[in-house]
C-alpha positions in Angstrom: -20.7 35.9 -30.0 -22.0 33.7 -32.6 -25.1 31.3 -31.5 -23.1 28.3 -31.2 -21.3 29.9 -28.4 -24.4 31.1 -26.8 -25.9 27.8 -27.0 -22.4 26.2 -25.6 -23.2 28.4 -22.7 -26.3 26.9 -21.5 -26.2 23.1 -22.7 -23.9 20.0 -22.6 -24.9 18.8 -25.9 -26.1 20.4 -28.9 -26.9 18.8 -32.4 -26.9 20.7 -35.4 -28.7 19.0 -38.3 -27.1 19.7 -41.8 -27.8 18.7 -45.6 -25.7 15.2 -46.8 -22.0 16.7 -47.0 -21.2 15.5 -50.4 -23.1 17.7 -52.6 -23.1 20.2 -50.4 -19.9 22.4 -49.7 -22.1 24.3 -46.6 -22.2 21.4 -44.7 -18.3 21.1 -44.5 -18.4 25.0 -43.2 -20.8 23.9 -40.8 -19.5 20.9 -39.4 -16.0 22.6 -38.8 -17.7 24.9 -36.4 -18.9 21.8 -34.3 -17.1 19.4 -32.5 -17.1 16.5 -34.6 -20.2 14.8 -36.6 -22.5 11.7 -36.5 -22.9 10.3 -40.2 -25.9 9.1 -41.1 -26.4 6.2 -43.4 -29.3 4.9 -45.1 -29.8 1.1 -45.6 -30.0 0.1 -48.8 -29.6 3.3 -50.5 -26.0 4.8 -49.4 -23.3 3.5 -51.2 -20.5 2.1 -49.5 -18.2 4.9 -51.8 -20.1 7.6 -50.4 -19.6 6.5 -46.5 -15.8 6.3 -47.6 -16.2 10.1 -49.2 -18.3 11.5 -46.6 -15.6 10.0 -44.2 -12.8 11.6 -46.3 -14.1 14.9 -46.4 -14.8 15.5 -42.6 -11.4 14.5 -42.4 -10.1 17.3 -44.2 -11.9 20.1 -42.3 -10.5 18.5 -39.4 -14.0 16.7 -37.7 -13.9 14.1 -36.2 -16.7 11.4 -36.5 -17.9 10.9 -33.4 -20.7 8.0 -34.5 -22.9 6.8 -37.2 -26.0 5.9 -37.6 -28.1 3.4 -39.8 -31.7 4.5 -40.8 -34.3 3.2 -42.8 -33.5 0.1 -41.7 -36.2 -2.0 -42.5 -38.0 -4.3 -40.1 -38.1 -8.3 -39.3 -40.8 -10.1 -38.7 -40.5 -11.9 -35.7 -40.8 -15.6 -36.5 -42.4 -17.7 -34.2 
């Protein structure tokens, strides 16, 4: 039984974090042993052509994206 299994066993949810999937062919492996995947974007830094690519290649190991999310998002000062 292989530790996602075990893992499946005991909890509802379990997140597996993995390197950026582009230049890295082990994340596509990994990701088709899960049940889909949450991109993560960073603002200001991830090109639009990446998302699309990133996108593109969960699609062909059969993932679906389940979410993204945006980090590094910088923060506004409130004005008053």
């Amino acid at each position: 039984m292989s530790l996602l299994e075990q893992l499946r066993a005991s909890f509802d949810v379990i997140l597996v974090d993995a390197p950026p999937i582009l230049p890295f062919a082990d994340t596509a492996a990994t990701v088709s042993a899960c049940d889909g995947a949450i991109l993560v974007v960073r603002h200001g830094k991830t090109r639009l052509d990446h998302v699309r690519r990133a996108a593109e290649a969960l699609s062909a190991v059969s993932s679906p994206l389940l979410g993204s999310i945006l980090s590094m998002e910088p923060q506004w000062a409130a004005t008053s």
